[in-house]
C-alpha angles and dihedrals in degrees: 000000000000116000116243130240134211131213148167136198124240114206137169101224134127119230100260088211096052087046089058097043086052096046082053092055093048095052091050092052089047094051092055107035113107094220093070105026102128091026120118080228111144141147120229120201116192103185104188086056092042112226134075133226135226134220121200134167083225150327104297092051093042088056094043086054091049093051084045092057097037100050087049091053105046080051088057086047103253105130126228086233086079095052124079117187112212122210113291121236134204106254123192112297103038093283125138123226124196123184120218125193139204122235112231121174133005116278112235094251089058104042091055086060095045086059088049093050088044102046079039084078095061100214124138085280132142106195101182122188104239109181107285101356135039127242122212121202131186140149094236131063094198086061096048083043084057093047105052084045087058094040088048091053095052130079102243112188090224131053112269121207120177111217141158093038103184 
């Protein structure tokens, strides 16, 4: 009989659900707090592209409505790690828009590291690059256990979620 092997998939990508939910809270408490009442400030979520843009009158309320979604989603557990502003531009009507994306997979860089710090434990475990996530395999669940706990204590630059646990 072969012996079995267990494995898990590590992958950099936000809940699309708790991103929405998050986006939803932002846009309540938008909608009452006194500082933009009267504002064109919104937040738009497009869910199949995955990022969301927002709309501000000018810096300091673009940055009040950052703070605002940021705060809601690390509260729904997607880190901030996953999301990358891109530079904000000045729209029709004196507005200003700023894209945000979602981060999913690992890029290959990164990836590569993520083996080393994994095969740096030295324990019976077998980490592969497969496209954008990394699959670790071992014979032993003690030792993928050991391994998330370690993954979870570092500082990783990129997002880390633990799936397909089997």
């Amino acid at each position: 009989m072969a012996k079995e092997n267990f494995s898990f998939d590590i992958v950099s990508e936000a809940d699309l659900q708790e991103v929405d939910n998050a986006v939803n809270q932002a846009q309540k408490e938008l909608a009452q707090r006194f500082d933009f009442k009267g504002s064109k400030a919104a937040i738009t979520y497009n869910r199949t592209e995955k990022n969301l843009t927002l709309l501000a009158d000018d810096d300091f309320k673009l940055k009040s409505l950052t703070d605002i979604l940021v705060n809601k989603l690390i509260k729904r557990g997607v880190s901030k790690k996953l999301l990358t502003f891109k530079e904000a531009v000045k729209v029709s009507g004196g507005c200003i828009e700023q894209l945000v994306e979602l981060a999913s997979g690992i890029p290959q860089d990164r990836a590569k590291e993520l083996v080393k710090v994994i095969k740096g434990l030295g324990l019976k475990i077998q980490p592969q690059i497969e496209g954008e996530k990394v699959r670790v395999f071992s014979p032993k669940k003690d030792d993928l256990q050991s391994v998330i706990e370690h993954l979870r204590k570092i500082d990783f630059p990129v997002a880390l979620t633990f799936n397909n646990y089997r």
